[in-house]
C-alpha positions, 0 to 999 in steps of 0.5 A: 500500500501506499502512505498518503501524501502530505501537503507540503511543508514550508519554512517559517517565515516564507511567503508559501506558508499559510500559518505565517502571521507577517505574510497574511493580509488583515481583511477589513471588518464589514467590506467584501473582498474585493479582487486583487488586479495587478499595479491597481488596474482594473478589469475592462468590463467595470468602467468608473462613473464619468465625472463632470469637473465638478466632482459630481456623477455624470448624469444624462440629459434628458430630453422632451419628446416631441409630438408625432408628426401629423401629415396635413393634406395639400389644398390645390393650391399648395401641391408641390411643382415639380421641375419638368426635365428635357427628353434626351435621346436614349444613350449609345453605348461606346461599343461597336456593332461590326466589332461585336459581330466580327469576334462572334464569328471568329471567337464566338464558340467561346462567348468572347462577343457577349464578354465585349457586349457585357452579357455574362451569363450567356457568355458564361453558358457558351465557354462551359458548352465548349470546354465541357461539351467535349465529353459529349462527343464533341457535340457541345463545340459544334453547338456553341458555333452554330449558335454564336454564328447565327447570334454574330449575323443577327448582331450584323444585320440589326437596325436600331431599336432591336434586342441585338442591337443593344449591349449588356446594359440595354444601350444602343450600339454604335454602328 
């Protein structure tokens, strides 16, 4: 068997021993013990009351609520006139009609022509039907092609005022 363990034992007059009356602290009657924080500090949680110079706390000004805001109706006379602005024509976008139809002719298996007119998605969809379409026998290149070849015409052909004759944000193209 083994003996059981005593604490251990200190010399008298060392900080560790407990039954040493010059290191222990006389505890205040009536107070609680507060923690003890190095140099003084204090934790960050626990603020002091702000103070105004005069010593006295800090109290917060308090204020008068105001009634609510009572919506009163215009009479004829009173409405409001708003500022009539000119019509301007609708606004061309800086990009080109033959620049866009040329690179859907020779680039457009990849969606590089909807890239330079600012249609992501569909741009998106044509670069993964050819990088991807690989895996179906080729046939997801082959489709990109005829579609970006009949877009690139359409983009070609188009008059002012039509769906392909516009860029990604809806301007008209410049011819």
């Amino acid at each position: 068997m083994t003996e059981p363990q005593q604490p251990p034992q200190y010399p008298q007059g060392s900080p560790q021993n407990p039954s040493n009356p010059q290191y222990q602290q006389p505890q205040p009657q009536g107070q609680p013990q507060q923690p003890q924080y190095p140099y003084g500090q204090q934790p960050p949680y626990q603020q002091q009351p702000q103070q105004n110079p005069s010593g006295q706390p800090y109290q917060a000004p308090q204020y008068q609520q105001q009634p609510p805001f009572q919506q009163v109706p215009y009479t004829q006379a009173q409405q409001p006139q708003f500022q009539q602005f000119p019509q301007y024509p609708p606004a061309y976008s800086p990009k080109s009609k033959l620049a866009a139809g040329l690179l859907g002719i020779f680039l457009g298996t990849f969606g590089v022509h909807n890239f330079y007119l600012g249609k992501y998605p569909i741009a998106i969809i044509q670069l993964c039907l050819t990088l991807i379409g690989w895996v179906a026998f080729g046939l997801g290149p082959l489709a990109a092609a005829i579609w970006a070849l009949v877009e690139a015409i359409l983009i070609l052909t188009s008059r002012p005022g039509s769906p392909w004759h516009k860029d990604g944000n809806g301007y008209e193209l410049t011819d």
